[in-house]
Every structure is written in structure tokens, then in C-alpha cells.
C-alpha positions in Angstrom: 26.3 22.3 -3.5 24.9 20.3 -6.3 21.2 20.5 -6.7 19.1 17.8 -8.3 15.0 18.7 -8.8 12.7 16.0 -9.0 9.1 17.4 -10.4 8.9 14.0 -12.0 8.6 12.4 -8.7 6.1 14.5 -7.0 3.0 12.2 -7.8 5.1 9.4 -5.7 4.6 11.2 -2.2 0.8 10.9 -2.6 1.3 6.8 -2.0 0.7 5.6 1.1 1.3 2.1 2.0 -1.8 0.6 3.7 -1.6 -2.7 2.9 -3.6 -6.0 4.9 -1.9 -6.6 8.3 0.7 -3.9 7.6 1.2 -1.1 10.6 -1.4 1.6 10.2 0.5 5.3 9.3 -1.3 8.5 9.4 -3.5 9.5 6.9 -2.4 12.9 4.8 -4.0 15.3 3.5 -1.8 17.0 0.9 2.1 15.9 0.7 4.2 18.7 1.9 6.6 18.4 -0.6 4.3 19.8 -3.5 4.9 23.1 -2.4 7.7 25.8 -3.1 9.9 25.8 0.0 11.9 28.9 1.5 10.2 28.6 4.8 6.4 28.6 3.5 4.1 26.8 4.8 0.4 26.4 2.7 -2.5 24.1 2.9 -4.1 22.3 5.7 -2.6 20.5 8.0 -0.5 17.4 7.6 -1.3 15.3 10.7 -2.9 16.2 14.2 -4.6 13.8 16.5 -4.6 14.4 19.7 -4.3 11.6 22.5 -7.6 11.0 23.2 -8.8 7.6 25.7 -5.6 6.6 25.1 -5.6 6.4 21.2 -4.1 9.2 18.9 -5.7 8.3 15.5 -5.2 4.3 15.3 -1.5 4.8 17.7 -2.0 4.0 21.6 -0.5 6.4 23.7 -1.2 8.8 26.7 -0.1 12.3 27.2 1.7 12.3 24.1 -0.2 13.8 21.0 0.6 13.0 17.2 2.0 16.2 15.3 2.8 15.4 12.2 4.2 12.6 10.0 6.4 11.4 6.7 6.0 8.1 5.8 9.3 5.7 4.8 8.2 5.6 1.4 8.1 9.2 0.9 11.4 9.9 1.4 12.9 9.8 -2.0 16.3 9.3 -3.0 16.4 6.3 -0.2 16.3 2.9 -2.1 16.4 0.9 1.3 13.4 3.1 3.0 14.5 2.0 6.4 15.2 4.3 9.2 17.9 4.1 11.4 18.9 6.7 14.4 17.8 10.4 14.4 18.7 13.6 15.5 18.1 17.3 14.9 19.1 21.0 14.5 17.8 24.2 15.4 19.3 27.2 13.5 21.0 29.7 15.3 20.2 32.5 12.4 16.6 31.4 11.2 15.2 29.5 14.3 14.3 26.7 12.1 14.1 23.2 13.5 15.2 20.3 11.4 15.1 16.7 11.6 18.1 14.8 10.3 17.1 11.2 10.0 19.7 8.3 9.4 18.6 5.8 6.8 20.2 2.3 5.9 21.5 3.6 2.4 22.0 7.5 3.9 20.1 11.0 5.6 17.1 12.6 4.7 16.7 16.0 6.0 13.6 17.6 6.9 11.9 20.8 8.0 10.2 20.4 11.2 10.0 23.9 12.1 5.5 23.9 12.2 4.9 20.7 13.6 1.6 19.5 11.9 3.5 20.5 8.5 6.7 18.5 8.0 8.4 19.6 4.7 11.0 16.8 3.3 13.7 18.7 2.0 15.8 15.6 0.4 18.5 13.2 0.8 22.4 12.7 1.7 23.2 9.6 0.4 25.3 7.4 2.3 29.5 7.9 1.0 30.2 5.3 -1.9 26.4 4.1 -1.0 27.9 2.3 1.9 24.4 0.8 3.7 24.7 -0.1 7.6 21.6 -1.1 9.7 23.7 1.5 12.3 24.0 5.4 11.1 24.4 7.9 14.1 24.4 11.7 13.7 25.7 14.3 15.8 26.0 18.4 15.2 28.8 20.5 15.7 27.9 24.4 15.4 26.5 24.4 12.1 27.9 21.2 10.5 26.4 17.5 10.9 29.1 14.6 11.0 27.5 11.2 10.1 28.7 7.8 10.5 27.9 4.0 10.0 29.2 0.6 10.7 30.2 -0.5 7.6 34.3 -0.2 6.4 35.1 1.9 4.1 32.4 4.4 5.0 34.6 7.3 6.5 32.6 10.2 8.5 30.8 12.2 6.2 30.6 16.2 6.9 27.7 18.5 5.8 27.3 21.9 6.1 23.8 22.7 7.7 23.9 26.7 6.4 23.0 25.5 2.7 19.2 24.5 4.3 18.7 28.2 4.5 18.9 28.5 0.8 16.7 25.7 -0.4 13.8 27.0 -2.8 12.6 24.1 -4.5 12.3 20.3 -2.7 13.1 17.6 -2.9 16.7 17.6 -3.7 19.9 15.4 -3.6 22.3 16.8 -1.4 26.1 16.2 -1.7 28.5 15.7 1.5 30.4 19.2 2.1 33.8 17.1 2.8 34.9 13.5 4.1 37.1 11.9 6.9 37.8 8.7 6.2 38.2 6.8 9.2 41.5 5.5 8.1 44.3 3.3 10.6 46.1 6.5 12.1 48.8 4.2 14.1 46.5 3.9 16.8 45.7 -0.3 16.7 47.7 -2.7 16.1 47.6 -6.3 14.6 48.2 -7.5 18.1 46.0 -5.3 19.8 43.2 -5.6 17.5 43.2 -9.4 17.4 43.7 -9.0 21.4 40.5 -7.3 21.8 38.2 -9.7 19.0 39.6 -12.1 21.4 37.8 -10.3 24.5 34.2 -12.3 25.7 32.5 -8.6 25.2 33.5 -8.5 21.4 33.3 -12.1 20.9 29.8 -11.4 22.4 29.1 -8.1 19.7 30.4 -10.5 16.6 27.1 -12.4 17.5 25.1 -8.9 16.4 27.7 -6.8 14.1 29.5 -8.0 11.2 33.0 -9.5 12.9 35.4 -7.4 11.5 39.1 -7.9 9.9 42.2 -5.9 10.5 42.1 -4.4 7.2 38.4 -3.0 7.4 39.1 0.6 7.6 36.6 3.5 7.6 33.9 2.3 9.8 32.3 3.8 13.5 29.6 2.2 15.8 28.7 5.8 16.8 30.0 9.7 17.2 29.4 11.4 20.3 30.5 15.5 20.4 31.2 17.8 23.2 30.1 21.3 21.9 31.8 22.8 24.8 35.2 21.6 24.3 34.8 21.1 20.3 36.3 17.4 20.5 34.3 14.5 18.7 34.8 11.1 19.6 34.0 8.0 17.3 33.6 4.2 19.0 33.5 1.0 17.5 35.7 1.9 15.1 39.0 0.4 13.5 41.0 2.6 16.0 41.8 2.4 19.2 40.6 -1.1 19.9 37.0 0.1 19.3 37.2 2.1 22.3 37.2 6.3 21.9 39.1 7.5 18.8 39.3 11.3 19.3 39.3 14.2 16.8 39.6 18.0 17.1 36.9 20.2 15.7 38.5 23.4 15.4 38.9 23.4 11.6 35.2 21.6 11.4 35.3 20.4 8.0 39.1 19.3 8.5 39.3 17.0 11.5 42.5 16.1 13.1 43.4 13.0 15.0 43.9 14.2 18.6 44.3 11.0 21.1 43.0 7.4 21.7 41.5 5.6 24.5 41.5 1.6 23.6 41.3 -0.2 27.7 38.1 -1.1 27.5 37.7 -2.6 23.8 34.7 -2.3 21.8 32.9 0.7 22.9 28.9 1.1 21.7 27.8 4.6 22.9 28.8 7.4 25.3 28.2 11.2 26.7 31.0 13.2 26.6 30.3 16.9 29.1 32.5 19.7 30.8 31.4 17.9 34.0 29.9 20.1 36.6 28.5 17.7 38.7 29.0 16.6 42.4 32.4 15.4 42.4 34.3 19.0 43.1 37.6 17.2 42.2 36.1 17.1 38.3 34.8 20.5 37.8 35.5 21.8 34.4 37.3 18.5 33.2 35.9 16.8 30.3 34.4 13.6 31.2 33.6 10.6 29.2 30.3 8.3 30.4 30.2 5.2 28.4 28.4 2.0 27.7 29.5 -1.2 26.3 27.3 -4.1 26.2 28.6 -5.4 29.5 28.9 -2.7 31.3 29.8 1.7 31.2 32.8 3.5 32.3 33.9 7.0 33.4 36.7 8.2 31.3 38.6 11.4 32.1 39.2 12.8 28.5 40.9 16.3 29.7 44.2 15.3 28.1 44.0 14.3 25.1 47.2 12.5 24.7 46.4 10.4 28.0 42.9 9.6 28.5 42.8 7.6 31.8 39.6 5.8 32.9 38.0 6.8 36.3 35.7 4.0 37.0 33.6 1.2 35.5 30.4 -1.2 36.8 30.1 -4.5 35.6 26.6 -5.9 36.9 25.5 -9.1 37.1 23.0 -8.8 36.1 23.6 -6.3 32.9 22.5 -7.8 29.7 22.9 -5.4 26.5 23.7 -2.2 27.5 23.0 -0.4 24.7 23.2 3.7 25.2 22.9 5.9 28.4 22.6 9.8 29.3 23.4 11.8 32.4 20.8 13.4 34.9 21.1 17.4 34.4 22.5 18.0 37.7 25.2 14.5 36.5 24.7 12.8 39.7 23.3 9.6 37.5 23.8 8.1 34.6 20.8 6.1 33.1 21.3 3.2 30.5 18.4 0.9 28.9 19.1 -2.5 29.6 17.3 -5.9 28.1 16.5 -8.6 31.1 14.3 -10.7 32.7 12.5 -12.1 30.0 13.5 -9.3 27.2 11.4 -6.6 30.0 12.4 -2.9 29.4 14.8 -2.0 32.7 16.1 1.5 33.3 19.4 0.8 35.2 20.2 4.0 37.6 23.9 4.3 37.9 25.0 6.4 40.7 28.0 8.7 39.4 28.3 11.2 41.9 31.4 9.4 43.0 33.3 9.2 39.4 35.8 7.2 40.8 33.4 5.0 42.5 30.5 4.2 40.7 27.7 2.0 41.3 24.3 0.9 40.2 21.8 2.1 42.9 18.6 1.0 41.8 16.8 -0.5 38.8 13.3 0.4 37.2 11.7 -2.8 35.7 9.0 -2.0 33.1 5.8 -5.0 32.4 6.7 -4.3 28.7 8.3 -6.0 26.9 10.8 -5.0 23.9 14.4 -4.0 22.5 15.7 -1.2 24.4 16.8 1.5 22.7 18.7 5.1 23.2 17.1 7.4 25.9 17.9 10.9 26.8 17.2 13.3 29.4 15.6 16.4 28.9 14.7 18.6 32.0 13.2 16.1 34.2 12.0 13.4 32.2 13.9 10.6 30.6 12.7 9.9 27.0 13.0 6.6 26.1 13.5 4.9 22.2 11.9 1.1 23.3 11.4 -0.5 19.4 8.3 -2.2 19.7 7.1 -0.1 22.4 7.3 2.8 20.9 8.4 6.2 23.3 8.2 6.1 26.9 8.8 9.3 29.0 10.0 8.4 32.5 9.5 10.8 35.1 12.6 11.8 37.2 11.3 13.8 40.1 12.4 10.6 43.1 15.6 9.4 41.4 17.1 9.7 44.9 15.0 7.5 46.2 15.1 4.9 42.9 11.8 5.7 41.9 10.8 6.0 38.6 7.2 6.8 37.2 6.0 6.1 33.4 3.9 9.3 32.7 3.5 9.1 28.8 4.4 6.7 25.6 3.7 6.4 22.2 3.9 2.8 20.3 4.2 3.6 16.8 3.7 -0.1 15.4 0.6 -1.0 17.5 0.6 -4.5 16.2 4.0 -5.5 16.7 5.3 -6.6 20.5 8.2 -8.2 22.3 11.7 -8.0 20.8 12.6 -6.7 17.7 14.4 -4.2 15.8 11.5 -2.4 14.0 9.5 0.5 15.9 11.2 3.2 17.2 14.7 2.8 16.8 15.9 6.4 17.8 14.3 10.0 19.6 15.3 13.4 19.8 13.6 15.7 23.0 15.9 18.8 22.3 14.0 21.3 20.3 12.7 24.2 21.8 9.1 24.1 20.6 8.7 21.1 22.7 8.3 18.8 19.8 9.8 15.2 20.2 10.9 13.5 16.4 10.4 9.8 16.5 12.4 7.5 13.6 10.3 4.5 13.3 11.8 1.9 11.1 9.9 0.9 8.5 7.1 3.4 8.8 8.7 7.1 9.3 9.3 10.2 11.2 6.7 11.2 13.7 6.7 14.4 15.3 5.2 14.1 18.7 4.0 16.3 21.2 3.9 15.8 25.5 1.2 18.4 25.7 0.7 17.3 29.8 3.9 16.2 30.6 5.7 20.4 31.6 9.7 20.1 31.4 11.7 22.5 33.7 13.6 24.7 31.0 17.1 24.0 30.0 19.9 24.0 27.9 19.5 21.7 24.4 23.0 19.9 24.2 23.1 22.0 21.5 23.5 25.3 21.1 20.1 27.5 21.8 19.3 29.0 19.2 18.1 33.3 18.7 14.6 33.2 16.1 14.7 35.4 13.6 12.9 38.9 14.5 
């Protein structure tokens, strides 16, 4: 790995942004980044305000305190400064907790490990400086793959290990190895013109770039099953858009393994060893996904002949984004954008994986973008834009009953629709702390002090802290 020191650009990380009518960011005390790294932390504290009547510093919220912060503009090596989806890591050797944060023009990575202290350890810039407004991130042992919707892009590969020996910060990091994404026989002319000519694709030209048969080397999003070691990219140029699938056993040497293309254009999915309700699945690798219109059940245990189980096309569906399973997989819960642009929570019943169905809906008064949610222990944690994080309590799912217990609006100024606020959220880290990408204003690290998850599994691996 290359290494690239900027001293020169220290005295940059003490801007902050606080312009007339602009959204309010924390104030900081003393930039984390002016310190020598390996794993010391020095100085007071970056950012802690506790949610107090509602308010945490100048951010509304309840039950949800403010940890710690870095601001857009501090993240240097990013031209573009705007954030995209997150997601994190947790060291198996160290115990460290990291934030990998996708950017327009490519990832910063940063050191999350004490909360209220945040260290920015530097910047992956995107392959060939492809920039995409979409840049998903998933882990894989100890490796990050990292895509984006833009051709030409490819999936880039980085080896998390090298974090471990990071002394001085910030620094440029270089991509361990690269997949490109290219046409492996797996579309068509025919079948790609036959699915841009589908009403769902027709209907995503209106938000993503259309693209061209010759556009190679792009994905919507990556999802990975750690227990079977597959990935699978969607909204690619493969496979109609649906699930291209690749075998992880060599990790930095992916290999083509199967194709899914029946439903077209896919946006997002869960892919588990299922070990839900439906005895007739157990152990097989099952594939929950969403696509704008609509999500599916896909049965992904053979490779070479995915077959779909089930699908629900509601009425009354209108931008189904991203969903996530219930631990115990009896539901499957995806964000959905109606009545009036108000935040729904659509509860799809999946015990039956060959007969799904949506059982009930939870209609919130606010109104924005929905965004990606997740479910850790009981709680759903919701990514809503321009209203910030909402946790969603599961404990009466049965009976369709869902109950707001905490949020945090990172842009208190900004409302309705929109892009900007929180585009994505990660709940998996051990130390309870929640990361937040906020577009134009940064990372927050969050806290639920109140709100007491049952413990389980991170879809990751958990990791053993250092002695």
C-alpha cells in the first residue's frame, strides 16, 4: 500500500462551515486528525451532547444522544464532499470499529472505535475517479468490496488488515485489486433491450442515468452472504439488472458463479442461510429483494439455477427502495414513499416463502425520502433523508403494530422530500454506537442510550477485543 502524508493540510480540518441559513454541524474542539494515530486517542472530547428536551446541541431528537462528528469538509482527498451510503467494520484481531463511508468521488475511512473521538484515517478514491450519486459497501471477512452506478467503475477490493498499521493520518489509500464488472455472457442485446423496455426500468430511467448496451462496469448495489461467501451485485450490466453472482473464496479474485435476470432491474436485497419458519428452506440460501415495484424471494442455493419463490406487487407500492428481514425471518420490512411523500414501513409477511404477502402497513406523519433501514435486535433503524434516523420498535409486529421510540434529524431546517439528510445507517457495532452518513454535512456517531436491544449476531462476523 501506497502511503501519501498530508501535514500540509492539517490546518484545513479546523474549518467548519457555518455559513447564514446553512444546517448547523457540531462544534469541535480540537480536529482529531492532528494527532499521531496507532490507536491513541488524546485531548478532549470531539462531540457529546446528550438528548436533552428533545434537542441534542441545535439537532432535534429523543432517546438518541450525539457521539461524535466529522464534518463533509473535513474529509480530505474528496473533491465532491458528498456522502453517499455507509457501512462499517469491526476488527476481529484489534476490536476496532470503523466507519467506511461512500462518497460521490470515493470512501473515506475512519476510526470510530471511542465514540466522542472519531479519528479520519483517509480516503479510497473512487477507480478511474468514476463519481456516482450511488456508492454501496459491503465486507467480506477482512476485505471491503465497493461499488457505484456509473459504467466503467468495476468493484473495487480493499484489504481492511492494512488499518492496523496506520501511524500517521490522513492518507490516500490505493484499492488492493479490481473486478471490473465486465459482460460475462450473461445479457444479451435482446434481453437487455427487453428489460429497458419493462414499465419498472422505463420507471428507474426517470431517476438513474438510462443506460446503453455497451456501458460495462457498473452495479446499483452489492449485497454478501458471510455464511455462504457468495456476493451478489444488482443493477448491473448483467443479468438483466437482476442478481449477478460471484464466489468469494479467493476474496481478492472473484469468480462469476450464476445469474438470476426474471425480474429485471433489481435495487437492493438480503441474501441469509434462511432459518426461518418455512422448515422446507432451512439451511438454503435465500435471496429477499426489492425493486421499485415490488420484492421477491429468490432461492439462490444453486448457483447455476436460481429459481424465484415468490413476489408481491402492491397497489399501492410506490418506490420500494431497500428492505431487511426480522431476526427470527418471519418479515421482511421495506421503506416505502406514499400518500403525500409520508414515510410507510410496509410489513411483508414471509413466513410462507412461497406465498408472500403484505400484512400490514405503518404510516408515519412525517414526511420525507425513505431510505435503507435495518434490523438490529428488536428495533428497526431507519435512514429517512430529511428526517433524519427513526428507530421503530418491533415488539407487536404480529399484530402490525409499530411504535417510533427514538430519531434523530440531522438537517433540522430541511423537510419533505429530498435527497440530502441521512442517506444511509449502520446499527451493527458492538458498542452500541449507530454511524449516520448525512449528505452534505458528515458522519454522526449516535448513541440510543434508552432504547436496550436484545443481543445478537452483527451480520458480520463478531469480533474477539484484543486482551
Amino acid at each position: 500500500m501506497r502511503k501519501k502524508t498530508f501535514h500540509s493540510w492539517l490546518a484545513l480540518f479546523i474549518l467548519q462551515k457555518n455559513l447564514a441559513g446553512a444546517i448547523p454541524v457540531p462544534r469541535q474542539t480540537k480536529p482529531p486528525q492532528t494527532i499521531p494515530y496507532k490507536f491513541r486517542f488524546t485531548g478532549p472530547p470531539q462531540v457529546s451532547e446528550e438528548c436533552i428536551g428533545n434537542e441534542a446541541g441545535e439537532y432535534p431528537c429523543s432517546e438518541v444522544d450525539l457521539k461524535g462528528f466529522i464534518g463533509a469538509d473535513q474529509m480530505l482527498g474528496s473533491t465532491t464532499k458528498k456522502l453517499s451510503d455507509i457501512w462499517g467494520w469491526t476488527d476481529p484481531v484489534t476490536g476496532r470499529e470503523y466507519a467506511l463511508v461512500g462518497l460521490r468521488d470515493g470512501t473515506s475511512i475512519m476510526d470510530i472505535s471511542v465514540k466522542n473521538f472519531p479519528i479520519y484515517l483517509g480516503f479510497l478514491a473512487a477507480h478511474d475517479d468514476k463519481e456516482s450519486i450511488y456508492r454501496d459497501i459491503k465486507t467480506y471477512g477482512d476485505y471491503a468490496y465497493i461499488v457505484a452506478d456509473v459504467p466503467d467503475h468495476g468493484m473495487q477490493i480493499f484489504d481492511l488488515t492494512q488499518l492496523r498499521d496506520v501511524t500517521t493520518v490522513p492518507i490516500i489509500f490505493e484499492e488492493t485489486d479490481h473486478f471490473g464488472i465486465d459482460h460475462f455472457g450473461f445479457m444479451t442485446q435482446s434481453t437487455f433491450e427487453e428489460a429497458q423496455n419493462t414499465a419498472m426500468t422505463q420507471a428507474l430511467n426517470t431517476i438513474f442515468p438510462k443506460r446503453t448496451f455497451s456501458d460495462e462496469g457498473y452495479a446499483h448495489n452489492i449485497a454478501i452472504d458471510e455464511d455462504s461467501g457468495y456476493a451478489y451485485l444488482v443493477g448491473s450490466n448483467n443479468c438483466n439488472g437482476g442478481l449477478f453472482i460471484l464466489d468469494l473464496s479467493q476474496p481478492r479474485d472473484p469468480s462469476p458463479a450464476g445469474c438470476f435476470g426474471e425480474f429485471g432491474w433489481i435495487l437492493d436485497a438480503q441474501c441469509v442461510t434462511y432459518h426461518g419458519p418455512d422448515t422446507r428452506y432451512i439451511d438454503s440460501e435465500i435471496y429477499f429483494i426489492s425493486y421499485y415495484i415490488g420484492m421477491g424471494v429468490i432461492d439462490v442455493t444453486d448457483k447455476s439455477k436460481p429459481r424465484w419463490l415468490s413476489f408481491v406487487e402492491d397497489s399501492g407500492f410506490n418506490e420500494i427502495w431497500q428492505g431487511w428481514l426480522t431476526e427470527d425471518q418471519s418479515y421482511f420490512l421495506v421503506g416505502d414513499k406514499r400518500n403525500g411523500s409520508r414515510l410507510n414501513t410496509d410489513i411483508i409477511d414471509v413466513s410462507d416463502l412461497e406465498d408472500i404477502k403484505v400484512a400490514d402497513t405503518y404510516s408515519s406523519l412525517e414526511k420525507a425520502r425513505s431510505g435503507n433501514n435495518f434490523v438490529k435486535g428488536n428495533y428497526l433503524y431507519q435512514a429517512n433523508h430529511r428526517a433524519g434516523l427513526i428507530v421503530l420498535d418491533l415488539t407487536d409486529i404480529d399484530d402490525g403494530d409499530l411504535v417510533k421510540v427514538g430519531y434523530f434529524d440531522t438537517t433540522p431546517n430541511l423537510s419533505n422530500a429530498g435527497q440530502n439528510g441521512v442517506f444511509g445507517v449502520y446499527p451493527f457495532f458492538g458498542s452500541g454506537a449507530v454511524i449516520l452518513s448525512s449528505m452534505n454535512e458528515g458522519l454522526f456517531i449516535v448513541d440510543p442510550t434508552d432504547i436496550e436491544d436484545t443481543p445478537i449476531p452483527a451480520p458480520v462476523p463478531a469480533p474477539t477485543p484484543a486482551s
